[in-house]
N, C-alpha and C positions, 0 to 999 in steps of 0.2 A: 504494500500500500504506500503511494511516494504523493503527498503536498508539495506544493510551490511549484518552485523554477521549472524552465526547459531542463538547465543542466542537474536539478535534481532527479528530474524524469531518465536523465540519461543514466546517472551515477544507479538511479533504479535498476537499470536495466543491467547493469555492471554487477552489482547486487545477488541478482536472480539468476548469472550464467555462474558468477560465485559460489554460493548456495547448492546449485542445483543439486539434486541427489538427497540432501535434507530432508528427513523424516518429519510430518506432522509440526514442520515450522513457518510460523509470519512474520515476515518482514517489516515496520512501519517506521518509513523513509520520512522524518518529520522535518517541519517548514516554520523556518522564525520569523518572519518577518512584520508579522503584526500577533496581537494576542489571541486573535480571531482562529487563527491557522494553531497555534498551540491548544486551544481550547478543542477544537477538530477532533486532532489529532489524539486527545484523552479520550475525549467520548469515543473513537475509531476505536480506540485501543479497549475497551471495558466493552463494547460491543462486539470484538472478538473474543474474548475471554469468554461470552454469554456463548457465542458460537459455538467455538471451539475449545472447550472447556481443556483437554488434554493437551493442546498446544504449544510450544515453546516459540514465545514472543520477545523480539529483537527489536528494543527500540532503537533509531541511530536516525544521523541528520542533522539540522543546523540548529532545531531546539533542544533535543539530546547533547548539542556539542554545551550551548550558550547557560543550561540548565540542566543538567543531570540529574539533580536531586528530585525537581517535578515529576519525574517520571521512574526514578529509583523506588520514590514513596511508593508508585500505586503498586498494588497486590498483584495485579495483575503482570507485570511487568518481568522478565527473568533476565533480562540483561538489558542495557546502555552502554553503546558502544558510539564513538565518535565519527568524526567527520574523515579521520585519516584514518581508525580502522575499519571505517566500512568497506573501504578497497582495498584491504589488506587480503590477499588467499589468504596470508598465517590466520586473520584472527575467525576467517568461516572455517578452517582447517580443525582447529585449535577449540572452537565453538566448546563442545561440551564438558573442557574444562577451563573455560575463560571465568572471570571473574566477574561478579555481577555487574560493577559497572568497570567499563571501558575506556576510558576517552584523554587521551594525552593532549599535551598544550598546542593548541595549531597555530601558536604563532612560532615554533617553531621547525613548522614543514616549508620547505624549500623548496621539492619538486612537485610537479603535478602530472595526471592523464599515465600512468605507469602501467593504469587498467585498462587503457582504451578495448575496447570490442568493435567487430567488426560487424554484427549482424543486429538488427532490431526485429525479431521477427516478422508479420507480415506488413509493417509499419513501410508507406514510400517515401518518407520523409527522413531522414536521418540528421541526427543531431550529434556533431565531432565537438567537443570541448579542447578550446584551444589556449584558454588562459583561467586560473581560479584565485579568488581572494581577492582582497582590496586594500589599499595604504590609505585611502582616501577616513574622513570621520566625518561623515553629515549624522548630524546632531540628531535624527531620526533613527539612525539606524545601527539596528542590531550586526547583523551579516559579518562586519567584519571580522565578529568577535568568537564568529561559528565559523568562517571560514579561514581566517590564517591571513597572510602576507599577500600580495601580487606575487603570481606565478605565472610562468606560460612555457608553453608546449614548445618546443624546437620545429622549426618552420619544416623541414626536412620530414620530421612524424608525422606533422596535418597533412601534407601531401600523401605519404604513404596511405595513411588512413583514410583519405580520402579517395586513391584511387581502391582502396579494398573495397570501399562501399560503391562505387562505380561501378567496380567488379560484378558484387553480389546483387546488382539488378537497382540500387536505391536512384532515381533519378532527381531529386533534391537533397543537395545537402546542407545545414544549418551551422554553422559556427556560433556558440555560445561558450559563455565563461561569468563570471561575477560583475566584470568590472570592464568588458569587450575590450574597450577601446585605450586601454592601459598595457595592452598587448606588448612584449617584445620589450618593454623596458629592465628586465632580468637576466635577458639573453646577451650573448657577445655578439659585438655591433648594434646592441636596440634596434631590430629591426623594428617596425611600425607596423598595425594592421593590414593596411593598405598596401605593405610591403607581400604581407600574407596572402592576401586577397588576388593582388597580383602573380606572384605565384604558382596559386590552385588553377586560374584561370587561364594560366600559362602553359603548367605542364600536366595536367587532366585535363586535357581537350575532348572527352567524351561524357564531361560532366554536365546537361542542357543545366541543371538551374542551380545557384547558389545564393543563398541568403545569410543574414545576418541578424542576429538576436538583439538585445536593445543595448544603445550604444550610447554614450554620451559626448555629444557635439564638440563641446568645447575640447576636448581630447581629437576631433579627429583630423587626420592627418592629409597633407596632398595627394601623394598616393594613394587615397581611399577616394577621397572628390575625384580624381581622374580614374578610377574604376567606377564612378556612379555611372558612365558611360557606355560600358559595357554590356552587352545583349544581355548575356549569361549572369549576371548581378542583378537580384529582383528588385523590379523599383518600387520595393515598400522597406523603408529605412522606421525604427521602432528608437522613439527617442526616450530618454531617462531625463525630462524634465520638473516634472516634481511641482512644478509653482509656475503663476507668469507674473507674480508682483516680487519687486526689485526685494524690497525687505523682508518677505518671507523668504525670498533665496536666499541672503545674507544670512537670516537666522537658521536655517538650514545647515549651512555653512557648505551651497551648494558653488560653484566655483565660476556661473557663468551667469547672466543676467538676463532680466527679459530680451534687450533688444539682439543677445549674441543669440539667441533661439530663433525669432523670426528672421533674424540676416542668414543664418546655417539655413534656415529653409529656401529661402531667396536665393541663394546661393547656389543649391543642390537644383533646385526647378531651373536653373539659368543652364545648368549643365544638362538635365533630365527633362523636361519640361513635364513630362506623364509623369515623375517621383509621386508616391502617397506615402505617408507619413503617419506614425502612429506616436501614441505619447504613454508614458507613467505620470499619473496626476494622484499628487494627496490633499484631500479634502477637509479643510478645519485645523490645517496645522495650531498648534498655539500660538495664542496673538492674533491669528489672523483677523483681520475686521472687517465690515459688509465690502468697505472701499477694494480692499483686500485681495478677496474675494472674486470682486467684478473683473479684477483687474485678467488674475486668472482663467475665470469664465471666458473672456476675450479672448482669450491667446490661443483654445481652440479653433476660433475663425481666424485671428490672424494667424497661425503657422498652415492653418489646412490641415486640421488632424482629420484623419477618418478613421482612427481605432485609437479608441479613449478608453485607457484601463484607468479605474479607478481606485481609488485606496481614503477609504474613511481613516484618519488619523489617529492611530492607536498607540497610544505609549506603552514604551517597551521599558521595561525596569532595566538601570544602566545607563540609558541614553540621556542627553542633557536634554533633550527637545519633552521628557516623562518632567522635568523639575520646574520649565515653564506652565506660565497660568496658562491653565485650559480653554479649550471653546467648548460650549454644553454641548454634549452628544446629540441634543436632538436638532442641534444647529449644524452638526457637524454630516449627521445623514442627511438633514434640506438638503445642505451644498452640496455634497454627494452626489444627490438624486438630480438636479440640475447639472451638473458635469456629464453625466448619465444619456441624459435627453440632451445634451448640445450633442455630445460624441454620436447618439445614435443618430441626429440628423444629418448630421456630416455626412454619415456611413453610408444612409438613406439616400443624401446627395449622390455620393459617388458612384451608388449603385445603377440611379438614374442614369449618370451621364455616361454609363458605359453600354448600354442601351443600344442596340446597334451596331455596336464597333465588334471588331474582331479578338478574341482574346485567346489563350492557351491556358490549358486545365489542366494540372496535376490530379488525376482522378485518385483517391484516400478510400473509396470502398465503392461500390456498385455504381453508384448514380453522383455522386457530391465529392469536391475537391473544392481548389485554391486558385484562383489565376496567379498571374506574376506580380498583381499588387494586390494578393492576399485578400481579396474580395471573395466571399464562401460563392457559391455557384452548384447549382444543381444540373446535370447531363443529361439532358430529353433521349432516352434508349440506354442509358447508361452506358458503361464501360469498363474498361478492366483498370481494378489499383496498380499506379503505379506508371498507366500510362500517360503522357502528354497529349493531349488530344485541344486540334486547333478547332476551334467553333466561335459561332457568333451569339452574343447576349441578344435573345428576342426579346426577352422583358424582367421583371422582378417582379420574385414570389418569395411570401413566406421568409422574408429576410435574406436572400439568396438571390443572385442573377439565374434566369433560365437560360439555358444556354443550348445551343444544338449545331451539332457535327458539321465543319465545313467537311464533302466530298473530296477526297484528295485528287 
């Protein structure tokens, strides 16, 4: 059972090829990043216990890392193992006489990706982790303190592992990590994302689509802007904005301001001009005020987001953003719920104006998939997972482009 991230879904998947062979045990992959996702994650867990009463349950993850003791308490629980030995073989090897709980200090792991895997079962999407952790400390946030240092992959591995997955039939590949866009600053020479990106797209010339997980602007690099041009690089960029008023960013202690957000978008559509653009938005930081607020509310029409994730503003015990004055929770879900409905019109917009035009679909199971700007889409006759298949948007349904077969 894996909460949060993409690259937790992955380290899941790491996990379970781990594991495999394991008698009568559950795995639960847990996610810190608001208190909402730990609170989940208990009831997940005492809901398997009702289950599976005989069971040996393995909590690990980034609330297991940041909190051990929450989850050592429940009864439920037979071990707590950390964020560095859940990829360890030794410690699934090791499993039935490991100690109850687990978890050594990840600030000081240095490498990362040691476990890459090559297959995701019937999944056509695959997701390569190419950098983990953060140096960064916005005042919100937990993560760094479950995941360790900035780390990243040696440019030479993502390649390989990417032509594996090439290989084994995946036709999109995803590049995720904690901190994306902090890539290659650990490595000899610092290479840069961009430098990566460029790379893959260099020497896997069989790979039709590759994508990029949520990045932060201010971090990104010229070599990445001059890969926004590139067929094979999807033009849907997922940004880690967080706010679009000047003094919640400050209080954040997020490192870039409203106007360097809507210039990065300016910027990327001068090279792209189709770019869609996604955002991370928290709603009700502390402090924030109506003015605040508005300002943010905006800056979904001014950057062009058309996927608005949301995050009602949770304090995490730890954080200096938990020891500011609060905003009332129920002020904190309004604002929420309005971030909600701008994003979905956006999405609604977009969906509209694609209406007509010609698009390519990563078909994900019989009838539904992704175009290249991540628009969901449903296949009139469906299709096989996995395939790329060129068709034209006849209309919008049910939140989805309908979309049907151009005749090769």
């Amino acid at each position: 059972m894996t909460f949060g991230c993409r690259l937790n879904a992955l380290e899941g998947e790491t996990v379970r090829a781990l594991a495999a062979g394991a008698e009568d045990l559950v795995v639960v992959n847990t996610c810190a990043v608001t208190a909402e996702a730990v609170r989940q994650a208990r009831q997940t867990i005492r809901r398997i216990r009702r289950e599976r009463p005989g069971a040996r349950i393995v909590v690990t993850g980034c609330a297991a890392q940041t909190e051990p003791g929450t989850f050592a308490d429940m009864p439920e629980v037979d071990h707590v193992a950390g964020n560095a030995e859940k990829t360890s073989p030794a410690f699934w090897r090791d499993l039935p006489r490991a100690d109850r709980i687990v978890v050594s200090d990840i600030m000081e792991v240095r490498e990362t990706a040691s476990h890459l895997v090559d297959g995701f079962g019937t999944r056509t999407r695959a997701f390569v982790e190419v950098q983990n952790g953060c140096d960064h400390r916005c005042t919100f946030c937990i993560i760094p303190y479950g995941r360790g240092p900035s780390r990243s992959v040696p440019m030479g591995a993502v390649v390989d592992q990417v032509r594996r997955l090439v290989g084994s039939g995946h036709r999109e590949v995803v590049l995720t990590g904690v901190d994306l866009t902090s890539y290659g600053s650990d490595l000899p020479g610092r290479p840069r994302l961009g430098d990566l990106v460029q790379r893959i797209l260099s020497l896997v010339p069989d790979l039709p689509r590759l994508r990029l997980s949520s990045i932060d602007s201010i971090e990104v690099d010229e070599a990445l802007l001059e890969a926004v041009g590139e067929r094979r690089l999807m033009p849907h960029l997922h940004l880690s904005l967080q706010a679009g008023d000047d003094m919640v960013l400050k209080r954040m202690k997020r490192r870039h301001l409203r106007e360097d957000a809507v210039r990065f978008c300016a910027d990327v559509r001068a090279r792209r001009p189709d770019v869609h653009f996604g955002a991370d938005i928290i709603a009700g930081f502390p402090t924030e005020t109506d003015a605040m607020f508005e300002n943010t509310l905006a800056v979904v029409e001014d950057c062009g987001l058309t996927h608005v994730h949301v995050f009602p503003f949770s304090p995490r015990k730890g954080t200096p953003a938990a020891r500011m004055p609060q905003v009332p929770r129920a002020v904190v879900k309004a604002r929420a719920a309005l971030l909600r409905e701008a994003g979905a019109a956006r999405l609604e917009a977009a969906l509209e104006a694609a209406v007509g035009t010609e698009v390519e679909l990563l078909v994900e199971d019989d009838a539904r998939g992704r175009t290249g700007h991540y628009l969901p889409a449903a296949l009139h006759g469906g299709g096989v997972p996995g395939e790329i298949v060129r068709a034209r948007a006849a209309g919008v349904a049910d939140g989805a482009l309908a979309v049907e077969r151009i005749a090769a």
